[in-house]
C-alpha positions in Angstrom: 0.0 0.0 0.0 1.7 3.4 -0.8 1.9 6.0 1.3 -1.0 8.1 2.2 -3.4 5.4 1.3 -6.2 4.7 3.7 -6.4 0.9 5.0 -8.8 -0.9 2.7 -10.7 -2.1 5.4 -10.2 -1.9 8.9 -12.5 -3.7 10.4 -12.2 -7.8 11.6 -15.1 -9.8 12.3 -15.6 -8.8 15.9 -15.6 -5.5 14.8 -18.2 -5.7 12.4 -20.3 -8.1 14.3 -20.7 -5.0 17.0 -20.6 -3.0 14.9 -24.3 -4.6 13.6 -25.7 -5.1 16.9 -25.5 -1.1 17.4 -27.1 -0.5 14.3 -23.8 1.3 13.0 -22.0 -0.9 10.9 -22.5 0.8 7.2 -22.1 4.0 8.3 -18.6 2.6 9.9 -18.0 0.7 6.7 -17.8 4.0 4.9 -16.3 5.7 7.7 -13.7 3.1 8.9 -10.7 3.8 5.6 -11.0 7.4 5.8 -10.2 7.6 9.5 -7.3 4.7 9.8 -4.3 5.1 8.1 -1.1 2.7 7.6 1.0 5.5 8.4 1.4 7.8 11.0 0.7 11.3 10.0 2.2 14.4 11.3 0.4 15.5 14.1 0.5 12.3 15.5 3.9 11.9 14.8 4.7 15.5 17.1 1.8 14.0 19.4 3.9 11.1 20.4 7.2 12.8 20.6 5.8 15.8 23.4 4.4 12.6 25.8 6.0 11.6 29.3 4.4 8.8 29.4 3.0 5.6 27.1 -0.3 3.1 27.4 1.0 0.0 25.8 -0.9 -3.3 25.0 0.9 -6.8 24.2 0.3 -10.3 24.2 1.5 -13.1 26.6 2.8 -16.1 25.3 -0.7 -17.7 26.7 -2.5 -15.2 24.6 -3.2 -13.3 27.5 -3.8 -9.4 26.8 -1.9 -6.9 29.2 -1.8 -3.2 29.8 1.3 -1.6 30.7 2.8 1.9 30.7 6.3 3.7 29.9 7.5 6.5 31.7 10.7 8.8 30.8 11.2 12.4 29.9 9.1 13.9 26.6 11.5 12.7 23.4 11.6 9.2 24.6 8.9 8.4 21.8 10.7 9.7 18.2 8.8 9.1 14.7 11.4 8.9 12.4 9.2 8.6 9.3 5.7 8.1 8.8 5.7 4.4 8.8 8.2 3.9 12.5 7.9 4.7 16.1 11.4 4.6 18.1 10.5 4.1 21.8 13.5 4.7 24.3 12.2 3.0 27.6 12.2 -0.3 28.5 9.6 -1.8 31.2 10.2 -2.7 34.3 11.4 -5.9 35.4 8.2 -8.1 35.6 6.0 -6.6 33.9 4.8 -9.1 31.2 5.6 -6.2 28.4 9.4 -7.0 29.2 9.1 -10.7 27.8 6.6 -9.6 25.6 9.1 -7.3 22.8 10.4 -9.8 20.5 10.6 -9.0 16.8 7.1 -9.5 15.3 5.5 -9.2 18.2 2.0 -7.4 18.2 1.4 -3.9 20.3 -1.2 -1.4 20.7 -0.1 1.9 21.8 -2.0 4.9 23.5 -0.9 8.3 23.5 -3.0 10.1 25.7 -2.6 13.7 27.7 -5.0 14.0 30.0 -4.7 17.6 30.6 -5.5 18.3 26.8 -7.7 15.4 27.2 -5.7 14.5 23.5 -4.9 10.8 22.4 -4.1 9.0 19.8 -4.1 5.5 19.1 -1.4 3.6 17.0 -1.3 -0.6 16.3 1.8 -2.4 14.8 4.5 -4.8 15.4 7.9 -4.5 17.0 10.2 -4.0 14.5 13.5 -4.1 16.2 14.8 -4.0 20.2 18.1 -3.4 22.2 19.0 -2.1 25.3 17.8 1.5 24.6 14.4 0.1 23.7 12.3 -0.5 20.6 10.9 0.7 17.6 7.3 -0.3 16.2 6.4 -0.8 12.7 2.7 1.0 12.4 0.0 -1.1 11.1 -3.3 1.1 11.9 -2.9 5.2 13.2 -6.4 6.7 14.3 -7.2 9.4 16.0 -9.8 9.3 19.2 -12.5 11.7 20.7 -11.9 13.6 23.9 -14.6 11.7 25.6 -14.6 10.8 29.5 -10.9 11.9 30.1 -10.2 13.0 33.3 -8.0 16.2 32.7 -5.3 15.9 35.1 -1.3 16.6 34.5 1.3 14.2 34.9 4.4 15.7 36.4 7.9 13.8 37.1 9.0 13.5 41.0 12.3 12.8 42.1 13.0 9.3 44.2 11.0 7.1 42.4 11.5 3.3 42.8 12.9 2.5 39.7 13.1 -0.8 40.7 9.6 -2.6 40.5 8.6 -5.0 43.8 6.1 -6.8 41.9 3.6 -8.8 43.4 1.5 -11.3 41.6 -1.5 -13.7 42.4 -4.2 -15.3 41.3 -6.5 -12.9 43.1 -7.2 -9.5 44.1 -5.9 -8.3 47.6 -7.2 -5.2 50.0 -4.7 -3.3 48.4 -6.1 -4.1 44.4 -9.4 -3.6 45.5 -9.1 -0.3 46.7 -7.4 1.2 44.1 -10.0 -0.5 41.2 -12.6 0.6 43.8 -11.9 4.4 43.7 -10.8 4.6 40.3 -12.3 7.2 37.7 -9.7 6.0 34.9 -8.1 2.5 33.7 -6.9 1.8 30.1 -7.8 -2.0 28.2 -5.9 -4.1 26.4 -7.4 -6.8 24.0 -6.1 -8.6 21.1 -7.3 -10.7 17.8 -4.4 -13.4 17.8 -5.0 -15.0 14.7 -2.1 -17.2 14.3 -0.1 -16.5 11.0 -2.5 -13.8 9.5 -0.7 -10.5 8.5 -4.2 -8.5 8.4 -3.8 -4.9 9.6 -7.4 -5.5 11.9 -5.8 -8.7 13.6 -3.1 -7.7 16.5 -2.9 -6.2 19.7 -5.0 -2.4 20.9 -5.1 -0.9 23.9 -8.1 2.0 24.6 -8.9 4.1 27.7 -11.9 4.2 29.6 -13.2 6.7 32.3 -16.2 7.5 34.6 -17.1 8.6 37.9 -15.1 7.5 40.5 -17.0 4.2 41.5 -17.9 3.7 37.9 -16.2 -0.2 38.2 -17.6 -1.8 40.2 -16.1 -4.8 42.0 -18.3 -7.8 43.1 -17.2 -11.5 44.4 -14.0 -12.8 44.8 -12.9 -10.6 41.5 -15.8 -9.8 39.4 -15.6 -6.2 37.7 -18.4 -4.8 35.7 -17.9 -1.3 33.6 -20.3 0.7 31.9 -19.6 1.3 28.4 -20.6 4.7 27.3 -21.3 5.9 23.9 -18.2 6.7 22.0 -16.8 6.8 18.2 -18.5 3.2 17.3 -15.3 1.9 16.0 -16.2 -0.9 18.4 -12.1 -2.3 18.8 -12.1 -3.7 22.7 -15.3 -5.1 22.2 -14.8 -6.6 18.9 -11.6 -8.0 20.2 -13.3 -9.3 23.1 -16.2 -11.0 20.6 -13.5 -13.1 19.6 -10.8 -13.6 22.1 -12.5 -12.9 25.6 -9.8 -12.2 27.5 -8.3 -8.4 28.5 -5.8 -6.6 30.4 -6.7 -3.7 32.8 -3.8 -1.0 33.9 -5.4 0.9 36.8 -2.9 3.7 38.2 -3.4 5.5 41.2 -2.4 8.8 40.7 -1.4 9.7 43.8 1.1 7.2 45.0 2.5 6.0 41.8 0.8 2.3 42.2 0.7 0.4 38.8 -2.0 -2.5 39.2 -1.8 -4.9 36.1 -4.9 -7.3 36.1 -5.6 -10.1 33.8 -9.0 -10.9 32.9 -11.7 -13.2 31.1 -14.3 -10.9 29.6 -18.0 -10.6 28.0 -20.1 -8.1 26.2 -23.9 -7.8 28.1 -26.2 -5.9 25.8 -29.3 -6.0 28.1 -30.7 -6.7 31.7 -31.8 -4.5 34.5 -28.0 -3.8 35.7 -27.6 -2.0 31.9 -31.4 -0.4 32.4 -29.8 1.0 36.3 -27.1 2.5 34.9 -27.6 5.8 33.6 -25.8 6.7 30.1 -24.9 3.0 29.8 -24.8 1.6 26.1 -23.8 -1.9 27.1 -21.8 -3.8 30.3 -18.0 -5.3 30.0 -18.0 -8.0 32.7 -14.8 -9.1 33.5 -13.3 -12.2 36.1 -10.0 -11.6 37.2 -7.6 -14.2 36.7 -4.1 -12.5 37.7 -3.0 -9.6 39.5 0.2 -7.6 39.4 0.8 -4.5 42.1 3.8 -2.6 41.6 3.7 -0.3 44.4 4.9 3.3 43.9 6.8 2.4 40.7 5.5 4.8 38.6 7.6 8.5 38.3 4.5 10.4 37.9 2.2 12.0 39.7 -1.3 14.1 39.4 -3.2 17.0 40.5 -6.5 17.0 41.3 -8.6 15.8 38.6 -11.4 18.3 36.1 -13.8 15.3 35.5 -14.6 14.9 32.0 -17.7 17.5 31.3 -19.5 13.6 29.2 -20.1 12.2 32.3 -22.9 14.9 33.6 -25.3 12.5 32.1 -24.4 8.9 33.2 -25.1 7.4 36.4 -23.7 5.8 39.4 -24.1 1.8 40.1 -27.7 1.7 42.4 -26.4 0.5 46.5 -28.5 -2.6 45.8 -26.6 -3.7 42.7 
C-alpha cells in the first residue's frame, strides 16, 4: 500500500459483528478507511514525541492481553518517518511487556494527555529492540475523541522506585481492590491473535476508559463490571473481546505512583436490569480476574487534582443494591 493510502478495510469480524448489533456498521463501513491510516501522519507523529508517558498493549505467550505503561522524559517516543515509532524506555522488570518485545511481536499503543484530554491511538509490530528500547512498525494510526478523560497533569517527581517489587496472584488483595474501587480512569488491552495472519485489523489495541469515581464496580471474589458509554463506534475492545474474551486492565493510582496490572476473562452484556440501572450506559464489560500484578509506587508520575470529563454529567452511578 503506498503512502497516504487509507487501510482498505479496517475492520475484523468482531468488529463488524458489534458494529451490527449497534445498528452502526454501514455508516462505519464507509467511515472506517478514511479515519485509519497505515502511516502515521504528522500531528500524531509530534503527538507522540511531546508525551511523558505511554499506554501500551501486548500479548503473553498464553495469549493473555496486558496493559502496561512507559515513563521517561518527553522525546523518549521519536517518529522517524511516517511508517516507524522509536520508543527509548524499556519496562520494568516483571511486567509481562518485558518478555513480551520480540521481533514481530504485536502492540497497541495509546498516546494520551489528559490535561489536553488528546490521544491518539497507534497498532503495529515491534520492528526491532536493544538495550535503549524498541521501535514499532505501524500497522493502523487513528485518532480518538476527547470523551470521558479526566483532565489531570502528569508531572515527574524525584525518588522514584525505579526498581519494580512486583507482586503477583491469582487474586485481588485489599490493596487491588481499593485502588479498582476508587478509580475514575483505567486503560484495556485486547487482542485478535490469529495465528499466522498479516491482516492490519488482527493484532494487539489498547483503549482508555473513564467515569465517575466508583464507575467499576467490583463484586465477588474478583468480578468487575464497567459501563460502556457511547463513543466513536469503531467498536475495537469489544470486537476483540467477541473473539478472544480475555483483557488486560492497567489501573494507576495517581497519587502514590501504584501500577495494578490485572488479567481478565471478559464478555459483552447488551441488556438486563444492571444496563437499564445504569444511567448513560450503552452496554456492560463483565470481567473475572484471573491474575494480579501490584507494583507499588513504581511509577515516576504524579497528578493533581482531577477536572472530571464535562461527558459524564449525564451517566449514572451503580444503584447501592446492585
Amino acid at each position: 500500500m503506498t503512502t497516504g493510502d487509507a487501510v482498505a478495510s479496517p475492520w475484523h469480524e468482531g468488529e463488524r459483528a458489534m458494529q451490527r448489533l449497534a445498528g452502526v456498521r454501514e455508516h462505519m463501513d464507509a467511515l472506517g478507511p478514511r479515519v485509519i491510516r497505515d502511516y502515521m501522519p504528522e500531528q500524531h507523529r509530534s503527538f507522540f514525541a511531546q508525551l511523558p508517558f505511554l499506554i501500551v498493549g501486548s500479548l503473553d505467550a498464553e495469549l493473555q492481553p496486558w496493559a502496561s505503561v512507559l515513563a521517561a522524559p518527553p522525546g523518549f517516543a521519536q517518529s522517524p518517518d511516517e511508517h516507524h515509532l522509536r520508543i527509548d524506555a524499556r519496562p520494568l522488570a516483571g511486567d509481562p511487556l518485558a518478555s513480551a518485545l520480540v521481533p514481530g511481536a504485536p502492540l497497541g499503543l495509546l498516546g494520551i494527555e489528559p490535561h489536553t484530554r488528546r490521544r491518539n491511538r497507534m497498532n503495529g509490530v515491534v520492528e526491532q529492540v536493544d538495550a535503549r528500547g524498541f521501535s514499532v512498525e505501524v500497522q493502523q494510526s487513528f485518532g480518538n475523541c476527547p470523551k470521558y478523560i479526566q483532565a489531570r497533569e502528569p508531572l515527574f517527581v524525584k525518588g522514584a522506585d525505579a526498581v519494580a517489587s512486583a507482586r503477583r496472584s491469582d487474586r485481588m488483595d485489599s490493596v487491588a481492590r481499593r485502588i479498582v474501587s476508587q478509580a475514575d480512569t483505567f486503560f484495556i488491552a485486547t487482542a485478535h491473535p490469529a495465528a499466522g495472519d498479516a491482516a492490519a485489523s488482527h493484532g494487539v489495541d489498547v483503549s482508555h476508559r473513564g467515569g465517575r469515581s466508583g464507575f467499576v464496580r467490583l463484586t465477588g471474589e474478583g468480578t468487575l463490571t464497567v459501563p460502556d458509554f457511547v463513543g466513536n463506534s469503531f467498536f475495537n475492545t469489544l470486537g476483540n473481546i467477541a473473539v478472544h474474551p480475555r483483557a488486560g486492565l492497567l489501573f494507576i493510582d495517581f497519587e502514590t505512583g501504584d501500577l495494578l496490572q490485572l488479567g481478565v476473562t471478559a464478555e459483552t452484556i447488551w441488556d438486563g436490569p444492571d444496563l437499564e440501572g445504569f444511567a448513560g450506559a450503552q452496554r456492560l464489560l463483565r470481567m473475572q480476574v484471573v491474575s494480579a500484578l501490584h507494583m507499588p509506587a513504581v511509577l515516576p508520575l504524579r497528578w493533581g487534582r482531577a477536572d472530571m470529563s464535562p461527558f459524564l454529567a449525564p451517566t449514572g452511578r451503580w444503584l447501592e443494591a446492585a
